[in-house]
MDAnalysis code that builds the backbone (N, CA, C; Angstrom):
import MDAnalysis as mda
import numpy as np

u = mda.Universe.empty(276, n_residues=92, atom_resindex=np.repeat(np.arange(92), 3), trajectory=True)
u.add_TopologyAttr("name", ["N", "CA", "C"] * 92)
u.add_TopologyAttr("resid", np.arange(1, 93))
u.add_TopologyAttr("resname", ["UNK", "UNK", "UNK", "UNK", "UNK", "UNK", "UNK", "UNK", "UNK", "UNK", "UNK", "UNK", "UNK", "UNK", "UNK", "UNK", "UNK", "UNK", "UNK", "UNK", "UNK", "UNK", "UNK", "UNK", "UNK", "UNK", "UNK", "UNK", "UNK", "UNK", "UNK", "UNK", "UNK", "UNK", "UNK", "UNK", "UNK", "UNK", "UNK", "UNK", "UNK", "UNK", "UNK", "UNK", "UNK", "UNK", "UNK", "UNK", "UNK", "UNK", "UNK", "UNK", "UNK", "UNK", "UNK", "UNK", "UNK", "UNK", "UNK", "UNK", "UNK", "UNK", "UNK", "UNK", "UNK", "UNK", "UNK", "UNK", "UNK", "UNK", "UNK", "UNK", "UNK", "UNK", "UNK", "UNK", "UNK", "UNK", "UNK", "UNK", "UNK", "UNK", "UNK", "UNK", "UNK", "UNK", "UNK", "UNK", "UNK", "UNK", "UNK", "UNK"])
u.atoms.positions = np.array([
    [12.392, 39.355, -41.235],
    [12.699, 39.563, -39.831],
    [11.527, 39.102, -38.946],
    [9.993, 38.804, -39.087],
    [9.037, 38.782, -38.461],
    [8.867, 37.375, -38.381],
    [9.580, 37.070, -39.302],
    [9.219, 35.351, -39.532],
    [10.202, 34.574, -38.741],
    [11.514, 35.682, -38.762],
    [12.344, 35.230, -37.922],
    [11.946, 35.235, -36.367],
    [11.174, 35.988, -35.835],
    [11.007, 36.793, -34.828],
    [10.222, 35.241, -34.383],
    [8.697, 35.239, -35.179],
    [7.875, 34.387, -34.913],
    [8.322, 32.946, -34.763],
    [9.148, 32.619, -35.779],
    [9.849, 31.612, -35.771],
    [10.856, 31.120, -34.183],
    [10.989, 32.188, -33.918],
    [12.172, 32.073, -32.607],
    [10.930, 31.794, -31.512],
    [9.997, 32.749, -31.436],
    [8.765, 32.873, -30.030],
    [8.350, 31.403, -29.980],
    [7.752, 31.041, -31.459],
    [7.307, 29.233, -31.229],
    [8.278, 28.225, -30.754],
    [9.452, 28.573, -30.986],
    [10.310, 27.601, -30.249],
    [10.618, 27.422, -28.968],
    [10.599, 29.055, -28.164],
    [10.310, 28.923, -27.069],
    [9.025, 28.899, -26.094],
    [8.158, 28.921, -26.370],
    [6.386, 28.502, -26.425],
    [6.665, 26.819, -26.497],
    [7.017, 26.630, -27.421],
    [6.950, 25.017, -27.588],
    [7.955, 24.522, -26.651],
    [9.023, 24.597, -26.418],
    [10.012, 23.973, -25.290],
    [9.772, 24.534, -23.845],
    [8.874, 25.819, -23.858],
    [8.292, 25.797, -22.926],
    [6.837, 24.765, -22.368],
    [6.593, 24.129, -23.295],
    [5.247, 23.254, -23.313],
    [5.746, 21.978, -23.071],
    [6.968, 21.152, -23.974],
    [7.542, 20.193, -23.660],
    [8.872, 19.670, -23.859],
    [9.291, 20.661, -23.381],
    [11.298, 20.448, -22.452],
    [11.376, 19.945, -21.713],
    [12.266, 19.340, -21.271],
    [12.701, 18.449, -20.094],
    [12.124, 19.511, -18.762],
    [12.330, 20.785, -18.948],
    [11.788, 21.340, -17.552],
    [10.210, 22.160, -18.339],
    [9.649, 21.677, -19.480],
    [8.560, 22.406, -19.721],
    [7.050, 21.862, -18.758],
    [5.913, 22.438, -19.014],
    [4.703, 22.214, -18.299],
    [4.254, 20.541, -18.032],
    [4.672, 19.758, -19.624],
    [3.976, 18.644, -19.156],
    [5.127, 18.006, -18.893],
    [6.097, 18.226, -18.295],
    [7.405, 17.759, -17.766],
    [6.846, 17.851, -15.958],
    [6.571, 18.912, -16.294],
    [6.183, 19.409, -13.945],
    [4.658, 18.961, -14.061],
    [4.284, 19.185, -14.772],
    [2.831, 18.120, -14.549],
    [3.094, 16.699, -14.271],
    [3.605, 16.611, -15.175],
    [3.713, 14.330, -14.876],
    [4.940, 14.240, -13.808],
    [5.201, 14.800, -13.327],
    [6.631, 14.964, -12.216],
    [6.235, 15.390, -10.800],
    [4.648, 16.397, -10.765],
    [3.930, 16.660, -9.751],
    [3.302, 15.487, -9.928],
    [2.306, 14.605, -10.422],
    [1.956, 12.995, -10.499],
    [2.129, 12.109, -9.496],
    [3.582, 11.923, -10.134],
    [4.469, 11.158, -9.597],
    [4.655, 11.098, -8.143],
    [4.936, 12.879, -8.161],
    [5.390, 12.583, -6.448],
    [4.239, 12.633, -5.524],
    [2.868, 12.998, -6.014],
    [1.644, 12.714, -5.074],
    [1.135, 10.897, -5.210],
    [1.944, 9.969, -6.078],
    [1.365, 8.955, -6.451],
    [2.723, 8.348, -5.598],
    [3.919, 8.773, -5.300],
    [4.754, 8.294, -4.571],
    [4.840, 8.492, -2.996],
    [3.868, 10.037, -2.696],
    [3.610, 10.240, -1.326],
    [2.364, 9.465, -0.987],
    [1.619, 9.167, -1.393],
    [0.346, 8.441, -1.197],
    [0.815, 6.553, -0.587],
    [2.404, 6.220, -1.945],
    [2.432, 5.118, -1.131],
    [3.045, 4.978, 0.084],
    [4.045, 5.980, 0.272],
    [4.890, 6.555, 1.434],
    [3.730, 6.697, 2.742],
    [2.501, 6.809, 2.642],
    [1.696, 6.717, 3.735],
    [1.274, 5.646, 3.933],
    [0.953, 4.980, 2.943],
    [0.479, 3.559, 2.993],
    [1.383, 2.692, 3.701],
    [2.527, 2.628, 3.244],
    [3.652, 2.710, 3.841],
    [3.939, 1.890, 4.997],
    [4.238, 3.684, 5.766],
    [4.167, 3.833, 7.019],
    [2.861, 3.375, 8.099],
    [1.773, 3.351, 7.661],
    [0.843, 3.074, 7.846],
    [0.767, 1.468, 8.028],
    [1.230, 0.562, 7.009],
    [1.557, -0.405, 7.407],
    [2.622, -0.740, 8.377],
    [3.874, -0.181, 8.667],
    [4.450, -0.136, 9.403],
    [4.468, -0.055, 10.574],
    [3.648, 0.923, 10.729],
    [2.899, 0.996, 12.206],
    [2.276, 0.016, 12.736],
    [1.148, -0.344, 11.693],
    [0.384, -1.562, 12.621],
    [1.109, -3.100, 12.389],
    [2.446, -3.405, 11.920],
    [3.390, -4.398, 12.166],
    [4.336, -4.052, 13.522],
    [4.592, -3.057, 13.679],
    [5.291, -2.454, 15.063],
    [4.225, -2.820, 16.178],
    [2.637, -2.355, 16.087],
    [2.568, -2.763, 17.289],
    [1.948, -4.290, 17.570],
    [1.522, -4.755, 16.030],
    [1.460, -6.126, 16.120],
    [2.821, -6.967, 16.689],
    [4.134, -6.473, 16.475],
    [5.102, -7.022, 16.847],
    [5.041, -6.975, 18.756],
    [5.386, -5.535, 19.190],
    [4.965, -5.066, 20.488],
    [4.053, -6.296, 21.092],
    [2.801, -6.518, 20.393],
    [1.559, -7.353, 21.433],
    [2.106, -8.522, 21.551],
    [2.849, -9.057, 20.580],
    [3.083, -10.097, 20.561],
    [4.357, -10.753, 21.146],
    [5.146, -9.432, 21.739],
    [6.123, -9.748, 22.704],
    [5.789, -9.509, 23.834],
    [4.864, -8.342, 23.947],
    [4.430, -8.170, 25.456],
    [2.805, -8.454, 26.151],
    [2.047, -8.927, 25.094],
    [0.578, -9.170, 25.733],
    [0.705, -10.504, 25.935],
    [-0.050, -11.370, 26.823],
    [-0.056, -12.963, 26.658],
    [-1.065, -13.286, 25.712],
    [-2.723, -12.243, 26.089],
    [-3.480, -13.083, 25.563],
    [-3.206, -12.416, 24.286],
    [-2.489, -11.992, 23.174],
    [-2.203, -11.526, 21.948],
    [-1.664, -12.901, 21.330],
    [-0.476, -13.273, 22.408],
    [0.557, -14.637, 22.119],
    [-0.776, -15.992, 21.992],
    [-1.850, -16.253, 23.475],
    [-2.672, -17.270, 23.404],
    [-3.430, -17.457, 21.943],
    [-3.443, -16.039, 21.585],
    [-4.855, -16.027, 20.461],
    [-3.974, -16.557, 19.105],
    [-2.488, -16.175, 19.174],
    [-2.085, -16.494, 17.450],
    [-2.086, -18.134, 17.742],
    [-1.420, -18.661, 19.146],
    [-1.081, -19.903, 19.198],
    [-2.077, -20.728, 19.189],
    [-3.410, -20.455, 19.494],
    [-4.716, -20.964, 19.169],
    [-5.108, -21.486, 17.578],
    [-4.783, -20.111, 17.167],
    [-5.564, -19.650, 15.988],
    [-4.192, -20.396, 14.608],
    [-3.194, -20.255, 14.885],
    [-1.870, -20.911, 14.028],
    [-1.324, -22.189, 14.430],
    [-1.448, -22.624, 15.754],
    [-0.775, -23.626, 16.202],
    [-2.105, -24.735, 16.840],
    [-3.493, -24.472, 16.390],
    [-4.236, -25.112, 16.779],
    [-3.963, -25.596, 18.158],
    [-3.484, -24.850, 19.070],
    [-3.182, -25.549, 20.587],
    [-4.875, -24.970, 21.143],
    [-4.474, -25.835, 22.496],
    [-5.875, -25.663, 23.501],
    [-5.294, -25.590, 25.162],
    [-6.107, -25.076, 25.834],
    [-5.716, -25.230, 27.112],
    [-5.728, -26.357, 28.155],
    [-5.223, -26.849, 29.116],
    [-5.035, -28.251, 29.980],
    [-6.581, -28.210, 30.242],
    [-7.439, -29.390, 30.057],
    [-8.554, -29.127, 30.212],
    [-10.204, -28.584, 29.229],
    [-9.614, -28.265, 28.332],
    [-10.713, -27.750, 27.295],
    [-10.826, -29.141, 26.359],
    [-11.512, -29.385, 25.473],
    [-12.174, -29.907, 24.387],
    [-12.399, -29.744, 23.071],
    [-11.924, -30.638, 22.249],
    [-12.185, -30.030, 20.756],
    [-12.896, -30.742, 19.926],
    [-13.716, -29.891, 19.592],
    [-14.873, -30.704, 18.744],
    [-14.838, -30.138, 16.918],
    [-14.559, -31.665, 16.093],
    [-14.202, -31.174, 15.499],
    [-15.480, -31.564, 14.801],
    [-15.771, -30.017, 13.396],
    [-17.823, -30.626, 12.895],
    [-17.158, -30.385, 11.029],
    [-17.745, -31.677, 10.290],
    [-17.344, -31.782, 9.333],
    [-18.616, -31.162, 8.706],
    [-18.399, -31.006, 7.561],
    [-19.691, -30.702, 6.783],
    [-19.468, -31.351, 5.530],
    [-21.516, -32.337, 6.246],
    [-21.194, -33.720, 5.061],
    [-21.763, -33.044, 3.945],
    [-22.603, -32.467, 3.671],
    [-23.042, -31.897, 2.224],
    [-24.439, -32.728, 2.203],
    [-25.543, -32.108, 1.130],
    [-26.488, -32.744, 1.054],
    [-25.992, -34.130, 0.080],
    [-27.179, -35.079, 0.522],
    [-27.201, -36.116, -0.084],
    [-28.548, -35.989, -1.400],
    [-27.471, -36.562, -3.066],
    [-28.669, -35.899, -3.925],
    [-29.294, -37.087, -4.203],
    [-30.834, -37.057, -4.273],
    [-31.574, -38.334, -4.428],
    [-31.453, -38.506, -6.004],
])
């Protein structure tokens, strides 16, 4: 009967340790969801600063001047572009 007894306690000890709902079941399942809220901020976080990058770029000019500068190599009526190569040393 004791062996039976003992026999029964380890089984539930043990499926309490690793059952589908045992400890290292809610351990690696708590993990998860701090490794899934972490990207959920990242996220949003990116999201945000595409929203108001979007925003500047419909409503600021000089936001619009600086990409069209900087992507579209344009210049203003009047400015100058100097373009500087880099010749490299010459090896004797």
């Amino acid at each position: 009967m004791r062996i039976l007894l003992l026999l029964f306690v380890g089984v539930i000890v043990l499926d309490a340790l690793v059952g589908d709902r045992g400890l290292l079941a809610t351990l690696r399942a708590r993990r998860e969801y701090h490794e899934l809220a972490a990207t959920i901020a990242r996220t949003r976080a990116e999201n945000a600063r595409l929203a108001d990058q979007a925003r500047r770029l419909r409503d600021d000019p000089r936001t619009i001047e600086e990409v069209a500068r900087r992507e579209l190599g344009l210049i203003k009526p009047g400015e100058r572009v100097f373009i500087v190569k880099d010749v490299g040393q010459n090896k004797h």
